[in-house]
C-alpha angles and dihedrals in degrees: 000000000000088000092056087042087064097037088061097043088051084049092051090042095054099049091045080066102055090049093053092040089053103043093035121101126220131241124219139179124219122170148154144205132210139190119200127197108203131181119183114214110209094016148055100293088179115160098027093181121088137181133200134179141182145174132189130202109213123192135173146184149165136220138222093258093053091259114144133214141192143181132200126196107186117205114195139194109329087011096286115158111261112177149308139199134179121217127203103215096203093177113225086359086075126245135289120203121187105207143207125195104310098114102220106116135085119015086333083082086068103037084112123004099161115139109247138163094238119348144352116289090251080044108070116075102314123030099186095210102282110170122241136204108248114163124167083338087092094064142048106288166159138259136187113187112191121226103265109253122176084359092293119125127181141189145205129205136197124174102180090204116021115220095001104124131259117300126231122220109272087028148114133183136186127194130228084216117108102242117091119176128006134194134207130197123170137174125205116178122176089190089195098157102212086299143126099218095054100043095092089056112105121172111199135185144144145157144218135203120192115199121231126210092198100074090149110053134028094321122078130161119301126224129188116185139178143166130169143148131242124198124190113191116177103298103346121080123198128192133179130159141138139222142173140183135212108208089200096240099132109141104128088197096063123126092232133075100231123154122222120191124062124191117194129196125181135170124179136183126191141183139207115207087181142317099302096035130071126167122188146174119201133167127196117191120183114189114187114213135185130034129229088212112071095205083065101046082069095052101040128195143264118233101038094140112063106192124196114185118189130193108184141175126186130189122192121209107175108292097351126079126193113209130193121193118182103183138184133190123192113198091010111210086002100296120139118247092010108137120170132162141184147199119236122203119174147184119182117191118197125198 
């Protein structure tokens, strides 16, 4: 009896196993490393030489119904905590990603799409300042991504309480800010048609609108908006789109001079020479428009355009990549007749 006792438990055992084996997800790391050289023209480079560092946790599942699911624990540079999010993979029902702190949902997705070799012109060693649309992308969120159909894909966005920080499980948290809810909605559509030439066009936009809870008084509503087109042909890649945001402080009667209103413009070309060189040349412009004090609105004000120009080449040897920036600002941080520059060397190292 006791031999038949053990017999059975090894047979449950076994098939507890199996269970387990066949319903359980995997982990995985992946990570990278890279070293920057970076000398400042017209102004202190001092320590030239950068490090960064992160490492990403990476899990999936899948459920009885075929449903998938991932999750993603992003690790920046010294091992602080960067960002997660969790996606709902629902097959042909669309996708739903719960999101911390990553930014790249919403109409932050689009905030540059430019094609480039390495990063985005504001990137790449200066930013100047440039202001970028952000929507509920700045805050924990959620995302619902359409099924593609006729090459169209679509989101939808919610943030519950827009700028309060990240939420723990078993938690809730309020802000003492003035925005309350924000919503997201973005298009993307590639109308190829069913050819060739028109399979590397892609035509993007999308909007936000962050509620205020201060209608009264200096806060009303924000909006962020974009739209712009992408064209891949062979080995030439072409980008331009616009955007523009509106902060709601509109109270012509405040005591301070804040402008209100930003309008963006970018454009971006890249080549590629082969499958390990790229070269590109990409410009980002950001104008602010419109006072809330109406004593400033007569005078006006120097250093409304910041422009970042970018040239870039990138070369690709196995898991190492070498990266070259070479960046200008005119009217850096919105100050007339401030022109810096820098030069950009990189080595990025994946694992």
């Amino acid at each position: 009896m006791n031999k038949l006792t053990k017999v059975g438990c090894s047979a449950l055992c076994g098939s507890l196993a199996a269970i387990a084996s066949a319903n359980a997800g995997t982990l995985s790391v992946v990570g990278g490393a890279d070293l920057t050289f970076t000398s400042l023209g017209g102004d202190t480079t001092g320590q030239p030489v950068g490090m960064g560092s992160n490492v990403t946790f990476k899990g999936s599942g899948e459920l009885d119904n075929g449903w998938t699911y991932d999750l993603a624990i992003a690790n920046a540079n010294g091992g602080a905590f960067s960002a997660a999010n969790i996606t709902i993979d629902m097959q042909g029902l669309g996708k739903l990603n719960f999101n911390q702190g990553n930014s790249g949902n919403g109409v932050s997705a689009f905030d540059d799409k430019m094609p480039t070799a390495w990063e985005e012109a504001w990137g790449a060693g200066l930013s100047g300042g440039v202001k970028l649309v952000m929507g509920s992308g700045n805050a924990q969120n959620v995302m619902y991504t359409s099924p593609t159909l006729g090459g169209t894909t679509i989101t939808a966005t919610y943030a519950h309480e827009y700028g309060v920080t990240d939420v723990a499980d078993k938690s809730s948290k309020s802000g003492d800010n003035e925005t309350g809810r924000s919503y997201d909605g973005t298009i993307n559509i590639n109308p190829s048609l069913g050819t060739e030439i028109l399979a590397g066009l892609n035509i993007f936009a999308g909007g936000s609108v962050m509620e205020s809870r201060d209608n009264s008084t200096i806060e009303e509503d924000s909006y962020h908006g974009v739209g712009g087109i992408t064209y891949d042909l062979g080995p030439v890649s072409l980008g331009v789109q616009v955007s523009g945001l509106y902060s709601g402080q509109d109270n012509l009667n405040a005591s301070t001079e804040v402008y209100h209103t930003y309008k963006n413009n970018a454009f971006g070309v890249a080549f590629n020479v082969n499958d390990d060189l790229s070269v590109s040349y990409g410009e980002y412009k950001s104008r602010k428009a419109g006072y809330n004090n109406q004593n400033a609105q007569a005078t006006g004000e120097a250093g409304r355009v910041v422009e970042v120009s970018s040239w870039q080449v990138a070369y690709t040897m196995g898991g190492a990549s070498m990266r070259l920036a070479d960046v200008q600002v005119d009217n850096n941080l919105w100050s007339a007749g401030d022109t810096r520059s820098a030069t950009v060397v990189s080595l990025g190292l994946a694992f």
